[in-house]
Kinemage of the C-alpha trace (Angstrom):
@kinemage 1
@onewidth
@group {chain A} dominant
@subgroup {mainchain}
@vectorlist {calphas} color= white
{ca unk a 1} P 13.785 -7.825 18.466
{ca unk a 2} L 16.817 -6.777 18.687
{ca unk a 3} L 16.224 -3.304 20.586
{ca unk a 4} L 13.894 -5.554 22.994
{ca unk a 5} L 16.762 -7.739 23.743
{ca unk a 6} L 18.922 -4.812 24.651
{ca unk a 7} L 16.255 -3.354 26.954
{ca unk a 8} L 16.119 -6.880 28.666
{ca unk a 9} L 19.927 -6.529 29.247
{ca unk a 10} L 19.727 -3.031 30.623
{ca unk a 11} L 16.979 -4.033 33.169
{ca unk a 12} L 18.441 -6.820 34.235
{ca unk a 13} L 22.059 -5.289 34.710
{ca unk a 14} L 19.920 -2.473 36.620
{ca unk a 15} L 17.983 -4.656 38.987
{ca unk a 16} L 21.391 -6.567 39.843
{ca unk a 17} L 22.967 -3.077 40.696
{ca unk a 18} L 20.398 -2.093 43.117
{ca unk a 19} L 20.065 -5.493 44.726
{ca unk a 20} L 23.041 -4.842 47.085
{ca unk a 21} L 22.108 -1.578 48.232
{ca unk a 22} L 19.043 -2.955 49.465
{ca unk a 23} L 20.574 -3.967 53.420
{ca unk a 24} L 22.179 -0.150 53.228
{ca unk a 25} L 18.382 1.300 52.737
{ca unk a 26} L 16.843 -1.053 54.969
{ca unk a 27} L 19.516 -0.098 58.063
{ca unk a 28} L 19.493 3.743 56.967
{ca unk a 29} L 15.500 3.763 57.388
{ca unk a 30} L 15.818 2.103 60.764
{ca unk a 31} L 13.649 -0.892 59.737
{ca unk a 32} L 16.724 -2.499 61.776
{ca unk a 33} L 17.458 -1.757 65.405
{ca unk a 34} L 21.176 -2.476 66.643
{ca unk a 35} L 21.636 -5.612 68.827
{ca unk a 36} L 21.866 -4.379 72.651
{ca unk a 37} L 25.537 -5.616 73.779
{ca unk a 38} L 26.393 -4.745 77.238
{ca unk a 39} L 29.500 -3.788 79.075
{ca unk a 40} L 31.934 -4.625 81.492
{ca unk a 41} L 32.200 -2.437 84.748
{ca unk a 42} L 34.987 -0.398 84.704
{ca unk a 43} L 35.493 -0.557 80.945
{ca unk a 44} L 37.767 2.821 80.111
{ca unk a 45} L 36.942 2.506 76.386
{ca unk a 46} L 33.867 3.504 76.306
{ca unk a 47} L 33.890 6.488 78.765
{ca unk a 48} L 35.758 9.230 75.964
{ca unk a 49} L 33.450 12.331 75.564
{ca unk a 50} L 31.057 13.187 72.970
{ca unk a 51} L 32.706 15.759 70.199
{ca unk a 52} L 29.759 16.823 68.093
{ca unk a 53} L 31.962 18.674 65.479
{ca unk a 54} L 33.093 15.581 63.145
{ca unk a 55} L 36.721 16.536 61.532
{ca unk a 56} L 34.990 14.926 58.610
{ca unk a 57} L 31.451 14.445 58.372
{ca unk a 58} L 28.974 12.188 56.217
{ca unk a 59} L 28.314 14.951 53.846
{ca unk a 60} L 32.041 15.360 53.186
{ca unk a 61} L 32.861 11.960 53.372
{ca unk a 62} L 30.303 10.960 50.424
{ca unk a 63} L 30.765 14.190 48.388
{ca unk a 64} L 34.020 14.108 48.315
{ca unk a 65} L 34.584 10.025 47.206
{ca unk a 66} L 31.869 10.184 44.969
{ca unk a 67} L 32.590 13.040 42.891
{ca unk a 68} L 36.185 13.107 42.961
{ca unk a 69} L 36.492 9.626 41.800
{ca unk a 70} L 33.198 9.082 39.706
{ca unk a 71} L 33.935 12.884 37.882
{ca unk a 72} L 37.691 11.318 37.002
{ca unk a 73} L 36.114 8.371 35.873
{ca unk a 74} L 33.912 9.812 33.276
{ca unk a 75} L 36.433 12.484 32.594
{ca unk a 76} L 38.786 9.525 31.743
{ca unk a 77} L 36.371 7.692 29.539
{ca unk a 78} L 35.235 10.677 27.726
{ca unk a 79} L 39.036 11.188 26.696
{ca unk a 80} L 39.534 7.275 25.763
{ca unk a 81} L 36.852 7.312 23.615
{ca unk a 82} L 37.543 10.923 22.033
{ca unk a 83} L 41.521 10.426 21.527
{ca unk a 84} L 42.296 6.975 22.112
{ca unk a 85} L 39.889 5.184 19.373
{ca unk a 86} L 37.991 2.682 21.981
{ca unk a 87} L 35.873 0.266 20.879
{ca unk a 88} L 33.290 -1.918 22.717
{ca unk a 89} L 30.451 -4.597 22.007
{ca unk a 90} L 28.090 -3.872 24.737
{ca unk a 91} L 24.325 -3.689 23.900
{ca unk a 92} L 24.631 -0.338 24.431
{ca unk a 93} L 25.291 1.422 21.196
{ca unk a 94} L 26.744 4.908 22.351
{ca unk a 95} L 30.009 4.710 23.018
{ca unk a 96} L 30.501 7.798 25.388
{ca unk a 97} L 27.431 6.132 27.284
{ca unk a 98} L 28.431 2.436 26.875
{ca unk a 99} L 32.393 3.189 28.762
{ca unk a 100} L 30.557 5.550 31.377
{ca unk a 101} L 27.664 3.045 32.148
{ca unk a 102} L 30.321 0.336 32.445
{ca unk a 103} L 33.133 2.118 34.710
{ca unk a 104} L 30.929 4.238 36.818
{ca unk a 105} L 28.541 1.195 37.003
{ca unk a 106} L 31.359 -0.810 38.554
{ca unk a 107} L 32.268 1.642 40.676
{ca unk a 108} L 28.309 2.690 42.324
{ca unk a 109} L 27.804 -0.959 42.776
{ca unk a 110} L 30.992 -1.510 44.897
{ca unk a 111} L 30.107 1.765 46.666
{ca unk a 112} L 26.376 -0.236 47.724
{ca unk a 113} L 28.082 -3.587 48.404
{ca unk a 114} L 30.753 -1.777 50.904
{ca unk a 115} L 27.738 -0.153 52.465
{ca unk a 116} L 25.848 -3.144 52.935
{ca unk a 117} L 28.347 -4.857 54.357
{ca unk a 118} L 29.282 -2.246 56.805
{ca unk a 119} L 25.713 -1.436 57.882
{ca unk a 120} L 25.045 -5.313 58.468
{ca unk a 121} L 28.176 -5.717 60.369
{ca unk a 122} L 27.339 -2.533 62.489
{ca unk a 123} L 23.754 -3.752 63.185
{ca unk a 124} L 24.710 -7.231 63.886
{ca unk a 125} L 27.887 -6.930 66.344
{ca unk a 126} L 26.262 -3.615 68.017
{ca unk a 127} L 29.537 -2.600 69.482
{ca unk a 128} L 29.721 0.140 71.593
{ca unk a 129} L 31.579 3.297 70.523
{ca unk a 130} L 33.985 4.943 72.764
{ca unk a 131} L 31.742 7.619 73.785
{ca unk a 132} L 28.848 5.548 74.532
{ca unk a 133} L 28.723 6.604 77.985
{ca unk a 134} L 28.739 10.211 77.649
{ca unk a 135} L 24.918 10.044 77.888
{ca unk a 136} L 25.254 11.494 81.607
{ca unk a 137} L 25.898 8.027 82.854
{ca unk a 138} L 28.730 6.715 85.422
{ca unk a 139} L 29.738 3.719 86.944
{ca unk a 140} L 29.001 5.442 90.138
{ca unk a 141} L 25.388 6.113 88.808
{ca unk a 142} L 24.422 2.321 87.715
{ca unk a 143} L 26.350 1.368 91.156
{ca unk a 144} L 28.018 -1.461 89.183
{ca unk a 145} L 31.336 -3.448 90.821
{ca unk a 146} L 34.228 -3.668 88.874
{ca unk a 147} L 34.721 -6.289 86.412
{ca unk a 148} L 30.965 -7.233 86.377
{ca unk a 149} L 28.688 -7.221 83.425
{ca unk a 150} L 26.250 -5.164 82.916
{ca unk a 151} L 23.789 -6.415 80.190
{ca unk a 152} L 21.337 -3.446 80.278
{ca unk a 153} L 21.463 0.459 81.105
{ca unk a 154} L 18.896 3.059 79.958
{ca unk a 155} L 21.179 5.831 78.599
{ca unk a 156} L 20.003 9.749 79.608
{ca unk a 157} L 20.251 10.989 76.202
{ca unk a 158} L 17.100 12.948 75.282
{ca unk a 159} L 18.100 11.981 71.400
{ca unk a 160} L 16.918 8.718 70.684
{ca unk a 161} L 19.355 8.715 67.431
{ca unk a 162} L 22.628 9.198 69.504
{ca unk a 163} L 22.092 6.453 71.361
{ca unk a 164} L 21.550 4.397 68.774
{ca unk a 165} L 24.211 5.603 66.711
{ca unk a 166} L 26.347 4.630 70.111
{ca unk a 167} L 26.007 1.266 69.228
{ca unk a 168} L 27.357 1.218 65.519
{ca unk a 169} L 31.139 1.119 66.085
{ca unk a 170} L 31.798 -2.035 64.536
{ca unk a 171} L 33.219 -1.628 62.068
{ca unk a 172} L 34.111 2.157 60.468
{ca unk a 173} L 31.726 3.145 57.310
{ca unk a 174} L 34.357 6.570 57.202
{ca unk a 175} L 37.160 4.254 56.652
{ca unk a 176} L 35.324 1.507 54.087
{ca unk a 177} L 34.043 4.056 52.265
{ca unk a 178} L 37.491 6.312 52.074
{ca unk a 179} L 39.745 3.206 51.352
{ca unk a 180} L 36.961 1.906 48.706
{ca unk a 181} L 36.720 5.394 46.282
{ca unk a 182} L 40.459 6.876 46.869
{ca unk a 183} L 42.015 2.859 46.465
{ca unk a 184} L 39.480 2.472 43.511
{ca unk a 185} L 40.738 5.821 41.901
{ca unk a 186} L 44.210 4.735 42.383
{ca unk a 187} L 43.260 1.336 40.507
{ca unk a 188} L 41.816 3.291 37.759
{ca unk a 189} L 44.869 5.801 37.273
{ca unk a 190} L 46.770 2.761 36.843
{ca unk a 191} L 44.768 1.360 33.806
{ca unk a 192} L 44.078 4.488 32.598
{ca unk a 193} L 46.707 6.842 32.689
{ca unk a 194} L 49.663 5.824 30.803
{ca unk a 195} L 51.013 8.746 29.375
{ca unk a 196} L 54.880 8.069 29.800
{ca unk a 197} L 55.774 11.327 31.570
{ca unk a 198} L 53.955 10.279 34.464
{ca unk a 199} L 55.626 7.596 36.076
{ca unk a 200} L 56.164 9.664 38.819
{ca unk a 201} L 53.130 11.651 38.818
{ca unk a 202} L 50.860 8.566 38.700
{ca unk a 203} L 52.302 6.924 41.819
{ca unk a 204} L 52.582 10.355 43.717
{ca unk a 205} L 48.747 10.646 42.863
{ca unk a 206} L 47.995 7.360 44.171
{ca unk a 207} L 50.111 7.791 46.966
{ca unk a 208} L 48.255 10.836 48.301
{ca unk a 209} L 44.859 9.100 47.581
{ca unk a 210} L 45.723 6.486 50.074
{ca unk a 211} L 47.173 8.960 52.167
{ca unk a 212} L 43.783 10.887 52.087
{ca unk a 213} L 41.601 7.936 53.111
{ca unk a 214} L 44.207 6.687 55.804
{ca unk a 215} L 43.504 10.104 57.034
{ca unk a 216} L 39.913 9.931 56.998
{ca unk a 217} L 40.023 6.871 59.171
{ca unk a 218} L 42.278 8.203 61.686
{ca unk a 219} L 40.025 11.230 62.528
{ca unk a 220} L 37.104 8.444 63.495
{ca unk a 221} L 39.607 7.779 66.641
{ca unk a 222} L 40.816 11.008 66.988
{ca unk a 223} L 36.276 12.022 67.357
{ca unk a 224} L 36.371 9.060 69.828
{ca unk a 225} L 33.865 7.703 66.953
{ca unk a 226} L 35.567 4.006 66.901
{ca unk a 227} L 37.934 2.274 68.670
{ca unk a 228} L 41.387 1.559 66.514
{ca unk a 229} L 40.476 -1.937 65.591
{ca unk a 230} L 37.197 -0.616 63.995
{ca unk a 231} L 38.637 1.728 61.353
{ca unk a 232} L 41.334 -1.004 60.757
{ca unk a 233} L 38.464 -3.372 59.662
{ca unk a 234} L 37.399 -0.911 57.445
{ca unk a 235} L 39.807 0.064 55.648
{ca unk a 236} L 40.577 -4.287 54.916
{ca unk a 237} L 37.056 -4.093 54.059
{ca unk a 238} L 37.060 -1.111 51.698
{ca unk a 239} L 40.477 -2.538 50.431
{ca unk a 240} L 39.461 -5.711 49.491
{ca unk a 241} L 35.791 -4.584 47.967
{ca unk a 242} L 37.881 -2.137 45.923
{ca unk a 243} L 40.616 -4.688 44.191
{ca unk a 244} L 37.311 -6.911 43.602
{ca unk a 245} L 35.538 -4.805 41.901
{ca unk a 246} L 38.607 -3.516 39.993
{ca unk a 247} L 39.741 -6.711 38.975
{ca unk a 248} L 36.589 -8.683 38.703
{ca unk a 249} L 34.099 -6.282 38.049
{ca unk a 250} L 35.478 -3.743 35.832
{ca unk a 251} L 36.989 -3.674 32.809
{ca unk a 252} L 39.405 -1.008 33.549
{ca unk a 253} L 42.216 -3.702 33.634
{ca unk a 254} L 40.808 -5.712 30.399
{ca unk a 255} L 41.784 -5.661 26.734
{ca unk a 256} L 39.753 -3.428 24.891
{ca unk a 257} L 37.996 -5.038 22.051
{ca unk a 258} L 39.182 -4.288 18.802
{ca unk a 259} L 38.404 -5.138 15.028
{ca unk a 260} L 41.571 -5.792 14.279
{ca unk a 261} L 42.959 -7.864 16.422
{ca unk a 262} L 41.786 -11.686 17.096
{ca unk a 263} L 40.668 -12.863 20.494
{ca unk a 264} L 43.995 -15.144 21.210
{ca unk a 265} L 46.012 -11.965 20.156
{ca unk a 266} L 44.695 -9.829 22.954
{ca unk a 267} L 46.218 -9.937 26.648
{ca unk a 268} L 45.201 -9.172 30.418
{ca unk a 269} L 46.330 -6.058 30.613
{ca unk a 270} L 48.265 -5.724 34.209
{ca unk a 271} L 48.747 -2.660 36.579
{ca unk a 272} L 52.183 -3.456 36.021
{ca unk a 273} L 52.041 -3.575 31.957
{ca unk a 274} L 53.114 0.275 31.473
{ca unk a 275} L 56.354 -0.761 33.411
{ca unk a 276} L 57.133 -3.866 31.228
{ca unk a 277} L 56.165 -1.751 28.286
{ca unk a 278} L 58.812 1.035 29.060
{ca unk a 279} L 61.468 -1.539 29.421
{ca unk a 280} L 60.798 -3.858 25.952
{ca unk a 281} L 61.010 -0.353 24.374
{ca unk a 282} L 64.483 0.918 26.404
{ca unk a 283} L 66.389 -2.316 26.417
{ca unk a 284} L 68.122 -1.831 23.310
């Protein structure tokens, strides 16, 4: 009865992780066209060239957040549970498998909630990108006057992809996604690592990890990808999916259960405990 129970719980705690990366699938199999906004005559944002060589592409992008921060993440918990005598009461009764299906859990399901969120937004506001008309089309050629609105225009792209992508700028999935993994890896080096010698390293790491994603956004403006109000949405979007998930979700920044210590013993450990810490143990 017992194993039956824990298959229940590992089911159910599967189905809810898949449930938000449901809207991502249904917009990445185009089951979802993007809503047709127009344009103003004249409009000087959207007439930037096409640059097919991305100064970070998809591939990168995804490769790069995923491992780095999911291969620290089980690196991490596969050294808490080998050195630092962790113990849990999930259902699931390997440890090494029990920290691992908890953190990187966490962690995949606020990578399919950021996605959602940015695909739906993308789909719904259909915003133009700044090199929408780079499709061989003028002002000139849809004889337009200036300040009028144009409400349709059949682009002369031969790709039917690029000019759909043309109208997913709002808001940027390269700078969600960035600000999500590298602020969620900088969460996670600040519950984790709190070896005393690196209260410089730590905050130089997490430093460069925002640094990193920052960049990642800027090249989207730099491709004429999104306009600067688009990657600034997403990285508040990543930003905020990341310190919910960290803080909500996880249970990087909770006490770890223990036999031998009573429930109204233990505390909510804070990213700012290891500080605290250092000075109860130097103010003497």
């Amino acid at each position: 009865k017992a194993a039956l129970l824990r298959l229940e719980y590992l089911c159910i705690s599967f189905v809810c992780s898949l449930l938000p990366s449901i809207p991502f699938f249904a917009c990445e199999l185009k089951t979802v066209t993007p809503y047709q906004r127009g344009f103003f005559c004249g409009d000087s944002t959207i007439t930037y060239p096409y640059v097919e060589r991305e100064a970070i592409p998809d591939s990168l992008l995804i490769a790069g957040g995923i491992v780095i921060t999911g291969l620290t993440i089980a690196l991490g918990e596969c050294y808490r549970v080998r050195f630092c005598g962790v113990h849990s009461r999930a259902f699931i009764r390997n440890l090494y498998v029990s920290c691992l299906y908890k953190e990187l859990g966490s962690f995949l399901f606020g990578c399919c909630v950021g996605q959602s969120l940015t695909n739906m937004a993308k789909l719904s506001v259909g915003r133009l990108r700044p090199n929408f008309l780079s499709c061989n089309i003028t002002y000139a050629s849809i004889n337009c006057s200036l300040g009028s609105y144009v409400s349709q225009v059949t682009c002369k792209q031969p790709q039917g992809k690029l000019v759909e992508e043309a109208r997913k700028s709002f808001f940027s999935g390269h700078a969600s996604f960035a600000m999500y993994t590298m602020l969620y890896l900088a969460f996670y080096l600040q519950a984790r690592l709190s070896w005393r010698g690196a209260r410089l390293l730590r905050p130089l790491i997490q430093f460069l990890l925002v640094m990193i994603a920052i960049y990642t956004g800027l090249t989207r403006i730099s491709d004429y990808r999104h306009h600067p109000s688009d990657v600034l949405t997403g990285f508040i979007q990543g930003g905020l999916t990341a310190y919910w998930v960290a803080f909500y979700i996880s249970s990087m920044f909770k006490p770890c259960t223990r036999p031998d210590l009573s429930p109204t013993s233990m505390s909510l450990e804070s990213p700012l405990s290891s500080v605290s810490h250092y000075f109860s143990n130097h103010s003497d």
